[in-house]
Backbone as JSON Lines, residues from 0, in Angstrom:
{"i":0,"aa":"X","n":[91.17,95.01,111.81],"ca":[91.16,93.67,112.41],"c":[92.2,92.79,111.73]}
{"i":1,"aa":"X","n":[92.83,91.93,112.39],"ca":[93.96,91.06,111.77],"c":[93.18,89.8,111.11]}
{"i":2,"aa":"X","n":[93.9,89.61,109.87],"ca":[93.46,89.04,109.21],"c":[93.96,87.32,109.5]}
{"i":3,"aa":"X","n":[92.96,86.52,108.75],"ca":[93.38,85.29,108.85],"c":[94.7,84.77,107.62]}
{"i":4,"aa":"X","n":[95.35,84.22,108.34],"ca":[96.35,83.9,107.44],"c":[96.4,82.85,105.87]}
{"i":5,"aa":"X","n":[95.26,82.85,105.54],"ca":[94.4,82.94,104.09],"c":[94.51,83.47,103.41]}
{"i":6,"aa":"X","n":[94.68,85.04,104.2],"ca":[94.18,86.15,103.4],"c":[95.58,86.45,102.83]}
{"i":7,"aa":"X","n":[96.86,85.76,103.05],"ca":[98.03,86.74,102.73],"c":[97.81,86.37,101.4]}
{"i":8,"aa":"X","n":[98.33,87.59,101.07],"ca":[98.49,87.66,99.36],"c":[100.2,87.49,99.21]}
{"i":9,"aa":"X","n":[100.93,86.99,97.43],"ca":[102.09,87.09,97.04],"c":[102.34,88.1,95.79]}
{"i":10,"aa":"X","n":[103.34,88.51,95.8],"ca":[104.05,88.92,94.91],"c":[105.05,88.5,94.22]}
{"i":11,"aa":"X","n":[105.2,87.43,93.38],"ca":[106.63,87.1,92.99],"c":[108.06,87.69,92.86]}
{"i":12,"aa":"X","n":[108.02,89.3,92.16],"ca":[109.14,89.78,91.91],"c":[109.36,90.33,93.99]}
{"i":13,"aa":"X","n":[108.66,90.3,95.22],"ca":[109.2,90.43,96.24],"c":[110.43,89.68,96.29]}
{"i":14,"aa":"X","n":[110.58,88.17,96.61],"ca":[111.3,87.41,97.04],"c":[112.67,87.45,95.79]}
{"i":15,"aa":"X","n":[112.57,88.6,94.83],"ca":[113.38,88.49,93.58],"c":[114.3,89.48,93.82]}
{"i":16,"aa":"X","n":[113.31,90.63,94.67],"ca":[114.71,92.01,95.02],"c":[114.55,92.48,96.38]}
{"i":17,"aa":"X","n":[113.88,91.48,97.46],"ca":[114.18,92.01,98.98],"c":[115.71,91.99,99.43]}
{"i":18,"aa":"X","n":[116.12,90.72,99.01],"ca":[117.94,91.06,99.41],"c":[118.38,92.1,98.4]}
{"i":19,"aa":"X","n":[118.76,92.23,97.47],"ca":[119.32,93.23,97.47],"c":[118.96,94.47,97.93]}
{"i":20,"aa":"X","n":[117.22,94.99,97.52],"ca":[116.84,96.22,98.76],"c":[117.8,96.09,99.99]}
{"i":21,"aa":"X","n":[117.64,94.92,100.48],"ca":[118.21,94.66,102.07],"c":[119.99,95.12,101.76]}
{"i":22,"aa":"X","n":[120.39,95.17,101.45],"ca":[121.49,94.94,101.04],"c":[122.22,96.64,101.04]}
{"i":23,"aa":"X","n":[121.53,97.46,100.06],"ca":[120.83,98.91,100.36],"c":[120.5,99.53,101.56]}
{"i":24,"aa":"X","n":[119.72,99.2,102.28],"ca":[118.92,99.49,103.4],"c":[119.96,99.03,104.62]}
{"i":25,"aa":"X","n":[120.87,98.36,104.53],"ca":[121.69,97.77,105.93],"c":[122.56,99.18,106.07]}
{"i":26,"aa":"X","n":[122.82,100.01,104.97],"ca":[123.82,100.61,104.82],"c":[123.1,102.03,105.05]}
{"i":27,"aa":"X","n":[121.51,102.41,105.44],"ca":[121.22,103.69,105.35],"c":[120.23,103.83,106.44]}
{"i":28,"aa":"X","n":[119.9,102.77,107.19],"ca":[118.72,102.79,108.35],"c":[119.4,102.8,109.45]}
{"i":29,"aa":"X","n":[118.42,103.55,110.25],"ca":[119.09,103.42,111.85],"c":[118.98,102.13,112.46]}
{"i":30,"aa":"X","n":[119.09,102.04,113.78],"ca":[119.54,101.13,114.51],"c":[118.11,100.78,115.27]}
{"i":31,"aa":"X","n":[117.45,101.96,115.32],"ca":[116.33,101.79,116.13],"c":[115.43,103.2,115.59]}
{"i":32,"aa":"X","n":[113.94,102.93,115.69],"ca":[113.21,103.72,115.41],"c":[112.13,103.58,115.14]}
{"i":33,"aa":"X","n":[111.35,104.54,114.38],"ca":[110.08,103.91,113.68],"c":[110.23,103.84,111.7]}
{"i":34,"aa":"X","n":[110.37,102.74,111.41],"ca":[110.29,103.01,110.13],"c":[109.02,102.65,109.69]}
{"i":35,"aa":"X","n":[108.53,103.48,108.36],"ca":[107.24,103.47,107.76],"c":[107.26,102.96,106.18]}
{"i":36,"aa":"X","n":[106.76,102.22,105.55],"ca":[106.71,101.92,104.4],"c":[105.32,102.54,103.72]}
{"i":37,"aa":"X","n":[105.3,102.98,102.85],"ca":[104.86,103.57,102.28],"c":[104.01,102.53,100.63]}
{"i":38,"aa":"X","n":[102.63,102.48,100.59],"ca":[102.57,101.72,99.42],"c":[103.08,100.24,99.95]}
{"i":39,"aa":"X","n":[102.52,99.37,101.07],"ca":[103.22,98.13,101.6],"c":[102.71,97.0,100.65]}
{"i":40,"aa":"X","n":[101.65,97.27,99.87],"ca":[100.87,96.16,99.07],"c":[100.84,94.79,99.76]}
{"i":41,"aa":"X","n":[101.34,93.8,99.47],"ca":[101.43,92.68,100.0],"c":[101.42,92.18,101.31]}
{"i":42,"aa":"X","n":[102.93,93.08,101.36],"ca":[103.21,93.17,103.67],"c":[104.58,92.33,103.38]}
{"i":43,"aa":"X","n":[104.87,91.47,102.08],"ca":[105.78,90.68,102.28],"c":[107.16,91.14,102.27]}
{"i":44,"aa":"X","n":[107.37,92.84,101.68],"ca":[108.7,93.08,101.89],"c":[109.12,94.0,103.68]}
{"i":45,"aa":"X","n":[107.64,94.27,104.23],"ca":[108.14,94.88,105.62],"c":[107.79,93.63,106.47]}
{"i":46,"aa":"X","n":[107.63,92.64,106.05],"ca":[107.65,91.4,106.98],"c":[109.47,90.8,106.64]}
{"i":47,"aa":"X","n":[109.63,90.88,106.06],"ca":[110.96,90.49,105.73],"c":[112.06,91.29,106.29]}
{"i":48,"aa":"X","n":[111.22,92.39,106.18],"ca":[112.8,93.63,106.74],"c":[111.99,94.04,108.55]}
{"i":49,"aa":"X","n":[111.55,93.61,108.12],"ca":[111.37,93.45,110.31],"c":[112.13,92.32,110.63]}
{"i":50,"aa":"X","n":[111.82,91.32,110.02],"ca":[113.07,89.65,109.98],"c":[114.45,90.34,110.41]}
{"i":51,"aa":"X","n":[114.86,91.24,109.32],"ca":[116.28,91.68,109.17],"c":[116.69,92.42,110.34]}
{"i":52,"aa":"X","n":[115.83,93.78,110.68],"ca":[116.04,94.69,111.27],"c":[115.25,95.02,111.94]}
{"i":53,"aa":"X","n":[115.15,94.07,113.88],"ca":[114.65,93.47,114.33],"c":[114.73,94.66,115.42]}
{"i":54,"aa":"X","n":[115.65,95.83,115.35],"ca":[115.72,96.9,115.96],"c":[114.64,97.83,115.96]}
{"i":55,"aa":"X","n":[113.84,97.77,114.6],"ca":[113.3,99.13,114.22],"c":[111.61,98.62,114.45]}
{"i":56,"aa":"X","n":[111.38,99.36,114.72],"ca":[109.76,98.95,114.5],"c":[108.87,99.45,113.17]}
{"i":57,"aa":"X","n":[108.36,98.14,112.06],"ca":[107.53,98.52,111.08],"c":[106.9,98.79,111.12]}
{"i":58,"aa":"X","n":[106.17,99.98,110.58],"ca":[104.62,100.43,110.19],"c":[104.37,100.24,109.04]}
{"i":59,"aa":"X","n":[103.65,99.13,108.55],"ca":[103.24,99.17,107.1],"c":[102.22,100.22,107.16]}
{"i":60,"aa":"X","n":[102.01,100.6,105.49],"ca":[100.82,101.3,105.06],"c":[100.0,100.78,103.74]}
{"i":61,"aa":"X","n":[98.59,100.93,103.64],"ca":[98.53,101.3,102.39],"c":[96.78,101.99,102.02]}
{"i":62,"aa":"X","n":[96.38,102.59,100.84],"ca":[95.33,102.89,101.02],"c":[94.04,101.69,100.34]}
{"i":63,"aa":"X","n":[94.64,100.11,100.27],"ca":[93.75,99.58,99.78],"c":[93.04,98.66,100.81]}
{"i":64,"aa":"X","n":[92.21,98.07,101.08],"ca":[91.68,97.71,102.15],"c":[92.28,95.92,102.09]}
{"i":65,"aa":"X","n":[92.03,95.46,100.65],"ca":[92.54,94.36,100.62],"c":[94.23,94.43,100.83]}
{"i":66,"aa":"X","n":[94.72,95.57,100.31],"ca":[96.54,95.23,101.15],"c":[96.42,94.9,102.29]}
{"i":67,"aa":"X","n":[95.62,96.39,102.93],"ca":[95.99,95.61,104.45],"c":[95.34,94.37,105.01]}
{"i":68,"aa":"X","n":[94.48,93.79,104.39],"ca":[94.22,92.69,104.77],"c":[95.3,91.49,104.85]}
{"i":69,"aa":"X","n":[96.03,91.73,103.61],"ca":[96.64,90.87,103.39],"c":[98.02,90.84,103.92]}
{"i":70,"aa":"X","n":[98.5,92.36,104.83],"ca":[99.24,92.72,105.71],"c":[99.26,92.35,107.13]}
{"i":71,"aa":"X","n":[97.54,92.59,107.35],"ca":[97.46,91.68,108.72],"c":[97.99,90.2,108.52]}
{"i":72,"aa":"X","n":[97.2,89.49,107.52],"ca":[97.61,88.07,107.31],"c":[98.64,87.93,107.65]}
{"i":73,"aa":"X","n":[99.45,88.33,107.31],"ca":[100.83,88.22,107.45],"c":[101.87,88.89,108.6]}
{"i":74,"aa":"X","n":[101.38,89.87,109.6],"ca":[101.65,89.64,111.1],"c":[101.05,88.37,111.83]}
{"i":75,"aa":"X","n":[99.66,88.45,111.46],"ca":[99.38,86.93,112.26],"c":[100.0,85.84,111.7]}
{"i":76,"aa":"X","n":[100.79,85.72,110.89],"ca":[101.05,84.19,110.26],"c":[102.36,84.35,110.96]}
{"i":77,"aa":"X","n":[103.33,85.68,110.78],"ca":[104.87,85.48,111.84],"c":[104.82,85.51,113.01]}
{"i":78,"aa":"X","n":[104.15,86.45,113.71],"ca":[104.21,87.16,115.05],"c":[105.43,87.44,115.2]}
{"i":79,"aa":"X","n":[105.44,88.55,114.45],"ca":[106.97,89.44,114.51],"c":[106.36,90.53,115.68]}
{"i":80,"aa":"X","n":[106.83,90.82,116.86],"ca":[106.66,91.6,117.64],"c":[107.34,92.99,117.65]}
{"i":81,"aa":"X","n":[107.64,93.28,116.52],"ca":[108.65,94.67,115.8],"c":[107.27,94.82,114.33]}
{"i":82,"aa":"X","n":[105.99,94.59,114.32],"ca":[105.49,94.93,113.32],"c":[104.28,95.19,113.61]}
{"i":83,"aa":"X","n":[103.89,96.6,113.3],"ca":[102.58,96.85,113.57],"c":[101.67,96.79,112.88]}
{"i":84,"aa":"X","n":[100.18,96.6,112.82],"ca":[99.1,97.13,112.01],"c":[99.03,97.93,110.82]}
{"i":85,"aa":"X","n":[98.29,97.47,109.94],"ca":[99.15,98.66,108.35],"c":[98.13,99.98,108.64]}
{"i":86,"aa":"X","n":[98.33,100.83,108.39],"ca":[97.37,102.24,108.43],"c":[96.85,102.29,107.01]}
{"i":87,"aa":"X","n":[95.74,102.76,106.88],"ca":[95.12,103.23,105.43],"c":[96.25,104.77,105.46]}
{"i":88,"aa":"X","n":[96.66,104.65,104.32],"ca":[96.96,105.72,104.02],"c":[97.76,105.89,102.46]}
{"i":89,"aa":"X","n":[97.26,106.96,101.97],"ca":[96.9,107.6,100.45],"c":[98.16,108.61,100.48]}
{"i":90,"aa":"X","n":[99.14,108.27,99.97],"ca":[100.05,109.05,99.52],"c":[100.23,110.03,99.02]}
{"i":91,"aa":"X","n":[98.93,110.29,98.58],"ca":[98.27,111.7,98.03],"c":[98.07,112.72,98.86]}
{"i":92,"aa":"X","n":[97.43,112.2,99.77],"ca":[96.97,112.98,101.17],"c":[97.71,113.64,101.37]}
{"i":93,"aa":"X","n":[96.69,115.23,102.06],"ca":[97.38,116.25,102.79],"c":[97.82,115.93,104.15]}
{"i":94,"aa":"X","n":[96.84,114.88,104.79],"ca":[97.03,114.28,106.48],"c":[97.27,112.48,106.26]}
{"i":95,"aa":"X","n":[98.13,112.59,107.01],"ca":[99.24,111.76,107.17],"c":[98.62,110.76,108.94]}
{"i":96,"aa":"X","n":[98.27,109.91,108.78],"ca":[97.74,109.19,110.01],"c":[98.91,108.98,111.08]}
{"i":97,"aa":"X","n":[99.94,109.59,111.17],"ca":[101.3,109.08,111.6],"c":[102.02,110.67,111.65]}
{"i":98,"aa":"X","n":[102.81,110.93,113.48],"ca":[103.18,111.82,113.66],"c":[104.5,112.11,112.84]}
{"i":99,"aa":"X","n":[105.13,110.82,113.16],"ca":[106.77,110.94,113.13],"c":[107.01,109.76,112.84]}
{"i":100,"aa":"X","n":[108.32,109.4,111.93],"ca":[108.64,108.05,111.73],"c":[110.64,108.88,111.23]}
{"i":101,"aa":"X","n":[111.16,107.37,111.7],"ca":[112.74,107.62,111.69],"c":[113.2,107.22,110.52]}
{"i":102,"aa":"X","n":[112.73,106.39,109.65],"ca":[112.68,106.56,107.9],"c":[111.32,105.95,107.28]}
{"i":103,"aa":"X","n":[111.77,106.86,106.21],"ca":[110.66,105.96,105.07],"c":[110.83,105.32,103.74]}
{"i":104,"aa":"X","n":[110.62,104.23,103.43],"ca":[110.43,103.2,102.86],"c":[109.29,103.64,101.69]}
{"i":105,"aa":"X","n":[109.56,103.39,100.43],"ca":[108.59,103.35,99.39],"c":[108.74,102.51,97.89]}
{"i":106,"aa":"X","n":[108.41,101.09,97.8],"ca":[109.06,100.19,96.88],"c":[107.79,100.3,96.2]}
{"i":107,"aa":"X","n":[107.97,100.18,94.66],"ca":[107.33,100.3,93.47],"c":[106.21,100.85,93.37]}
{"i":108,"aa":"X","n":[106.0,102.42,93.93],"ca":[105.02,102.69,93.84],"c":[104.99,104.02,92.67]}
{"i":109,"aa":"X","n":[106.11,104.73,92.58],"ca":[105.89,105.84,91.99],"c":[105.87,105.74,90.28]}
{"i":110,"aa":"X","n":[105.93,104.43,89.92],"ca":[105.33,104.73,88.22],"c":[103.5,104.27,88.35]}
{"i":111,"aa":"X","n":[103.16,103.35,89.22],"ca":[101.8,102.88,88.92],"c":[101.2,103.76,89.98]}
{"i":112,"aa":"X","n":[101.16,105.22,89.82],"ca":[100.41,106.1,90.74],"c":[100.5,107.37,89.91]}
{"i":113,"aa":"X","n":[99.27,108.2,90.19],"ca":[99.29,109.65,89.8],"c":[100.74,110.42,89.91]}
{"i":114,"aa":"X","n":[100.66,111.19,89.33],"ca":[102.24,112.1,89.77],"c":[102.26,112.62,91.43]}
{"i":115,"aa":"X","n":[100.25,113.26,91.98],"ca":[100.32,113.41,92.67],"c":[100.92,112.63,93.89]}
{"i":116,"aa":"X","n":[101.22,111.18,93.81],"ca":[101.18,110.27,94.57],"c":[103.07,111.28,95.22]}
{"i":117,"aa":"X","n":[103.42,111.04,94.38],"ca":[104.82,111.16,94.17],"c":[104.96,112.93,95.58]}
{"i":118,"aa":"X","n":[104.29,113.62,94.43],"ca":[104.38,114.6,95.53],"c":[104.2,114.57,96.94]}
{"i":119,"aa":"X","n":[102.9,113.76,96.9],"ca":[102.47,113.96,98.52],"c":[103.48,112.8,99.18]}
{"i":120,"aa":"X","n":[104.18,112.03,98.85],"ca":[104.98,111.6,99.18],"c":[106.09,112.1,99.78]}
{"i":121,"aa":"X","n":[106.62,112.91,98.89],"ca":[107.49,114.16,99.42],"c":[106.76,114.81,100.45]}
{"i":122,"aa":"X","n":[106.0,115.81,100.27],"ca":[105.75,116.38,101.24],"c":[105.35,116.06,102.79]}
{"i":123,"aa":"X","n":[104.77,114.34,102.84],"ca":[104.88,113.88,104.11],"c":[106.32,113.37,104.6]}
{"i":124,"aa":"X","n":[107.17,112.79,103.64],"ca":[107.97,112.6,103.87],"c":[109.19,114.33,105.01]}
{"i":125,"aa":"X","n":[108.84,115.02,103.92],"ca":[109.76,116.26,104.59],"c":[108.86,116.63,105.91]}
{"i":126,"aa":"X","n":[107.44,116.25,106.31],"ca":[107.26,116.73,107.59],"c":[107.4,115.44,108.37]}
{"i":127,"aa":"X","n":[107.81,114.7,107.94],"ca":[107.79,113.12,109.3],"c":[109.42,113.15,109.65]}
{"i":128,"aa":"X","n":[109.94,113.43,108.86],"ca":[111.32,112.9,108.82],"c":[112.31,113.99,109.66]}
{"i":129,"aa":"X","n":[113.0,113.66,110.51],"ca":[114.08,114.47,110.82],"c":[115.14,114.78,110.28]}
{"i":130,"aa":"X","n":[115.54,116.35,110.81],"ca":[117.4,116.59,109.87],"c":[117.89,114.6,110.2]}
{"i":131,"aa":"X","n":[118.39,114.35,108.27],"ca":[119.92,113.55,108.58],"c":[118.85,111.71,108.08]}
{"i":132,"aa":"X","n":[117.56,111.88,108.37],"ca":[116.86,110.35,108.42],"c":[116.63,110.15,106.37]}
{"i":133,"aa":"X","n":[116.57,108.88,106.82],"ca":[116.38,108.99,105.5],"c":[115.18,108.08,104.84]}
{"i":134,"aa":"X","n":[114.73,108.28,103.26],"ca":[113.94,108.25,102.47],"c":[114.06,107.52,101.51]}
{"i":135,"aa":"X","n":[113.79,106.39,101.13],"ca":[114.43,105.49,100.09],"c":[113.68,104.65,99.45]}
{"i":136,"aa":"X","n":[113.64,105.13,98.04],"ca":[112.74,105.0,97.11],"c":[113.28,103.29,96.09]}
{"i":137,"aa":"X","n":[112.26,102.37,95.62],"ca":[113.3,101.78,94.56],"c":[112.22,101.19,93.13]}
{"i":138,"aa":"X","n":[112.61,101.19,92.4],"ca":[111.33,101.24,90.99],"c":[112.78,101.57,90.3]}
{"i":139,"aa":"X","n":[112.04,101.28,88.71],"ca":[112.74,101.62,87.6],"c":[112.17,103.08,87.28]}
{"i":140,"aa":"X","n":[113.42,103.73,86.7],"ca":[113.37,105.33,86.41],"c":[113.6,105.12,84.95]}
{"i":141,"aa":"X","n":[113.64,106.27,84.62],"ca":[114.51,107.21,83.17],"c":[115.47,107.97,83.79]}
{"i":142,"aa":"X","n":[116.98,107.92,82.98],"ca":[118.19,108.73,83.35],"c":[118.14,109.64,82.34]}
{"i":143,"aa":"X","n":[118.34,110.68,82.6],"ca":[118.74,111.84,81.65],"c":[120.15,111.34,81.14]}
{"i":144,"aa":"X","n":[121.02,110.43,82.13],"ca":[122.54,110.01,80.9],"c":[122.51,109.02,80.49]}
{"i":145,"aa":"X","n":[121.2,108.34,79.96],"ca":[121.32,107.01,79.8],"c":[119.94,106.72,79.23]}
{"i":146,"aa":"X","n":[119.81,105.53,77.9],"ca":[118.81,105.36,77.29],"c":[118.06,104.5,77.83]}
{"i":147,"aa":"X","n":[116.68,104.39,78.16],"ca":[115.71,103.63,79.12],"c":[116.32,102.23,78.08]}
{"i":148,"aa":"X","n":[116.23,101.29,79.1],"ca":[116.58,99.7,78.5],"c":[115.19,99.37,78.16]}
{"i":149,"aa":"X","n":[115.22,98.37,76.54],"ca":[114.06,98.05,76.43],"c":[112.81,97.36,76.98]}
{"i":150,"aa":"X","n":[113.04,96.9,77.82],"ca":[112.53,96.51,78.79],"c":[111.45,96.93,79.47]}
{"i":151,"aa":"X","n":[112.27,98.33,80.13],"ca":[111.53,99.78,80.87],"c":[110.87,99.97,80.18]}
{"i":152,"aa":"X","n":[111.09,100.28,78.16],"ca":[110.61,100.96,77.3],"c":[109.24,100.56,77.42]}
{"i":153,"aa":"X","n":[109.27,98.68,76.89],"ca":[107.36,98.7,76.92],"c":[106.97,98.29,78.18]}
{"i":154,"aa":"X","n":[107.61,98.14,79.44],"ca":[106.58,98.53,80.62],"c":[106.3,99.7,80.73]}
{"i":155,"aa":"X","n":[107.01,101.25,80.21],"ca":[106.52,102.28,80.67],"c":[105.12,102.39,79.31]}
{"i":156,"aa":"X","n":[105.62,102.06,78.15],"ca":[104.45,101.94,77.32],"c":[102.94,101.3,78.05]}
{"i":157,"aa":"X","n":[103.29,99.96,78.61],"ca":[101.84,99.38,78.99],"c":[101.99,99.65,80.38]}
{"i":158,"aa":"X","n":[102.46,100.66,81.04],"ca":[101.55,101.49,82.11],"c":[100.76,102.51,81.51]}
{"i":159,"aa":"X","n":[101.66,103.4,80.79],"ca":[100.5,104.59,80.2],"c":[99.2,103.9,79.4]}
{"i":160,"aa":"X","n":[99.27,102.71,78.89],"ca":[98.39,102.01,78.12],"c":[97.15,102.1,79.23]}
{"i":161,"aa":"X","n":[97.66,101.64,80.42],"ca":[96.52,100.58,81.51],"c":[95.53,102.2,82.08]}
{"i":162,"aa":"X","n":[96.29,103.1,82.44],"ca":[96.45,104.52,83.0],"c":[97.55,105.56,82.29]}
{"i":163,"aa":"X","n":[96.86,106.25,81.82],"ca":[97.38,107.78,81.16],"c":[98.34,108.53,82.59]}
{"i":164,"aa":"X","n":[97.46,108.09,83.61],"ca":[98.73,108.8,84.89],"c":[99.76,108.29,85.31]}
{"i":165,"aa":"X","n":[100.05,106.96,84.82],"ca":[101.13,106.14,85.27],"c":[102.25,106.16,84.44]}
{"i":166,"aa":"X","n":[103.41,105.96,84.71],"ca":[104.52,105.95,83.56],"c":[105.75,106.13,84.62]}
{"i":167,"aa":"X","n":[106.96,105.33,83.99],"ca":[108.2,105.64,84.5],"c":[108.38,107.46,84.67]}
{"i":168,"aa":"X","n":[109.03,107.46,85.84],"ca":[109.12,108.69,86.23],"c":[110.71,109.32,85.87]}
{"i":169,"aa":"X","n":[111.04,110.47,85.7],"ca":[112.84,110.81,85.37],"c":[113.23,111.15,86.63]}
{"i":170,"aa":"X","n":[114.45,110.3,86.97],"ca":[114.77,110.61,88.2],"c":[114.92,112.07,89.15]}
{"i":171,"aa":"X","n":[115.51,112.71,87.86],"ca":[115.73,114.24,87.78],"c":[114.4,115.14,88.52]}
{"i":172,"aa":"X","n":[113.18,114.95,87.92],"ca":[112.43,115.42,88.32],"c":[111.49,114.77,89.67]}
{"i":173,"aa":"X","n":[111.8,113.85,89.8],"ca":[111.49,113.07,91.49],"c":[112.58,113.7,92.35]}
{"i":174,"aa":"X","n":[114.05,113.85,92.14],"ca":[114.71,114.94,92.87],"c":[114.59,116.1,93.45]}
{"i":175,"aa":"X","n":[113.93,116.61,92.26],"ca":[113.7,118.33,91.85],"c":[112.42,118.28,92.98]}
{"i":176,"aa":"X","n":[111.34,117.28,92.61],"ca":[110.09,117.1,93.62],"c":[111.0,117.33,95.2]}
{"i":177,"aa":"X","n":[111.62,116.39,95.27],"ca":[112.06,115.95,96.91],"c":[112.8,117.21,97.08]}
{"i":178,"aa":"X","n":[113.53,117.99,96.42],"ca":[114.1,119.23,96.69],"c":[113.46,120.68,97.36]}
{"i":179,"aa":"X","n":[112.06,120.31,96.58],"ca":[111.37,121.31,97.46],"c":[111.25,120.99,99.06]}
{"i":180,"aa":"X","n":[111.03,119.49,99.26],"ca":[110.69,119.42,100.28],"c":[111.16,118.91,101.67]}
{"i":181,"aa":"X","n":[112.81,119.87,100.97],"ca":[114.17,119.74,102.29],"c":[114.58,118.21,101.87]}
{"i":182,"aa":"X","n":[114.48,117.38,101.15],"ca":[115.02,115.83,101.22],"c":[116.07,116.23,100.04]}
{"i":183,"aa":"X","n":[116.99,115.72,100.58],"ca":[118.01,115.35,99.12],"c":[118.75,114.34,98.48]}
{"i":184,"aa":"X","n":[118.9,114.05,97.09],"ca":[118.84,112.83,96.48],"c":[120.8,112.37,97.25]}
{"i":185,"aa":"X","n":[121.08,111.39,98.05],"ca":[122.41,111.79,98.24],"c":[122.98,110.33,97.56]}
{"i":186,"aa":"X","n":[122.18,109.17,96.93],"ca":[122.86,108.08,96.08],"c":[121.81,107.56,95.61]}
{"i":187,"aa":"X","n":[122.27,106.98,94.26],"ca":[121.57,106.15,93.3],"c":[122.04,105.02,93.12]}
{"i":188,"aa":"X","n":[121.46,104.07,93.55],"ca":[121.99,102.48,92.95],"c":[121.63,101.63,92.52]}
{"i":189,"aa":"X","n":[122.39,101.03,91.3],"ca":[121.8,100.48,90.32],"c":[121.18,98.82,90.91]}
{"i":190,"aa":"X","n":[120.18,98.42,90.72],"ca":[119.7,97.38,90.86],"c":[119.41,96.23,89.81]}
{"i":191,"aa":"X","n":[119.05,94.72,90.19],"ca":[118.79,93.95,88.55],"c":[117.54,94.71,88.59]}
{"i":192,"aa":"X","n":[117.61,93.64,87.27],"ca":[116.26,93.41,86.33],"c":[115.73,95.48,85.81]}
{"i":193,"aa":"X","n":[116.83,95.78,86.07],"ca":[116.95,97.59,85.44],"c":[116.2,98.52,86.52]}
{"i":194,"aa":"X","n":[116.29,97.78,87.72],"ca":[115.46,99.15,88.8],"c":[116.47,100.21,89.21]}
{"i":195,"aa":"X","n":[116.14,100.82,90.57],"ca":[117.54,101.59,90.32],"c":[116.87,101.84,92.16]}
{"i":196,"aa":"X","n":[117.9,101.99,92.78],"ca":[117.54,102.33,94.67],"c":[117.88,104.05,94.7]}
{"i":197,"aa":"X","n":[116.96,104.87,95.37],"ca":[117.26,106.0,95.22],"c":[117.25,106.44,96.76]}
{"i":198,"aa":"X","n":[118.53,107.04,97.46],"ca":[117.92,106.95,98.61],"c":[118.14,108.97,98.88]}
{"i":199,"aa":"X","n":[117.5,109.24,99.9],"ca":[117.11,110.77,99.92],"c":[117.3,111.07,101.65]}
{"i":200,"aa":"X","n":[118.2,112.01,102.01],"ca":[118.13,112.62,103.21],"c":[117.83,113.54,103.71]}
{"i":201,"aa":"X","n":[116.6,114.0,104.88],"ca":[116.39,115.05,105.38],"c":[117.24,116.2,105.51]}
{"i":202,"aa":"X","n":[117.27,117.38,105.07],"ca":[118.6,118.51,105.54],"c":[117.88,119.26,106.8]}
C-alpha cells in the first residue's frame, strides 16, 4: 500500500553523492528499460534518478518493510509516473520477485550486509540481466594497490564492531564473485568522501 507522505524517511549522505552517481550512470544506462535498484532504503536516490532518467522505468527494492514504506512515501509525494512500487526483496535470495530488468543499481549495500548478500546479488544479477546491460555497484572498497584511507579504516572497524558479517569488501574479490556469474568488472571510479563506482557488464 502507498504510503503517506509522513512516512518518507532521509538520508543525508543521499543528496551528498546522487550527482555524482548521476554523473556515472548518464554514461552507462540505457535509454529505455527497466531498471532495478537493489537495497533502495530510503527511495530518495531512485526518486531522483527517475527525475534524471525519465526514459527508464524504476523498480525500487528492498527487504525491509519500513524502506518500502518510506519508498511509497515518496512516489506519492512526486508522482513520478516512471516509478513503481518497491518489491520486498532479500538479496540473499535464491527467487528474485522480478523476471527481467535492463540494469541494476546497488548503492551502499555490500559492506553493511552478509557476504551472502553480495553473492546473491551476483547471481540474480547474471540471471536478470542481458548480454552487454549493465550492473553498477557504489560503496567504499579496499584496493589491493592502494592503502584503505583512514577514514574507511575505522568505518570498516565499527562495521565489524556493530556485525562480525559486515566490513568493507576488496574489490578484487566482489569481481572474482561477479566473474562467476558472466558479469564483468569493465570500470572503476573514483568517487568523494573515498567511495569508489564499480560498474559490471553482462557477457
Amino acid at each position: 500500500m502507498p504510503g503517506n507522505t509522513d512516512d518518507r524517511r532521509h538520508a543525508p549522505a543521499t543528496e551528498r553523492n546522487r550527482d555524482p552517481i548521476v554523473s556515472v550512470l548518464q554514461g552507462i544506462l540505457p535509454e529505455s528499460g527497466l531498471a532495478l535498484e537493489i537495497a533502495s532504503g530510503t527511495g530518495e536516490h531512485a526518486i531522483h534518478f527517475a527525475r534524471v532518467f525519465p526514459g527508464l522505468t524504476w523498480q525500487p527494492s528492498d527487504p525491509s518493510a519500513d524502506a518500502r514504506q518510506s519508498i511509497s512515501a515518496w512516489i506519492a509525494a512526486e508522482g513520478l509516473s516512471n516509478m513503481r512500487e518497491p518489491l520486498d526483496l532479500d538479496a540473499a535470495s535464491e527467487d528474485w520477485p522480478i523476471a527481467k530488468a535492463s540494469a541494476i543499481l546497488c548503492i551502499n549495500m555490500i559492506h553493511i550486509s552478509p557476504w551472502e548478500a553480495t553473492e546473491g546479488l551476483m547471481r540474480g544479477a547474471g540471471q536478470l540481466l542481458e548480454t552487454g546491460s549493465p550492473l553498477y555497484l557504489y560503496g567504499p572498497y579496499r584496493r589491493a594497490d592502494r592503502p584503505l584511507e583512514p577514514s574507511n579504516e575505522a568505518f570498516d572497524r565499527d562495521l565489524r564492531s556493530r556485525d562480525s558479517r559486515w566490513g568493507l569488501r576488496d574489490v578484487e574479490k566482489v569481481a572474482e564473485c561477479a566473474s562467476r556469474q558472466r558479469l564483468r568488472l569493465v570500470n572503476t571510479v573514483d568517487m568523494p568522501a573515498n567511495n569508489l563506482s564499480l560498474v559490471f557488464r553482462k557477457e
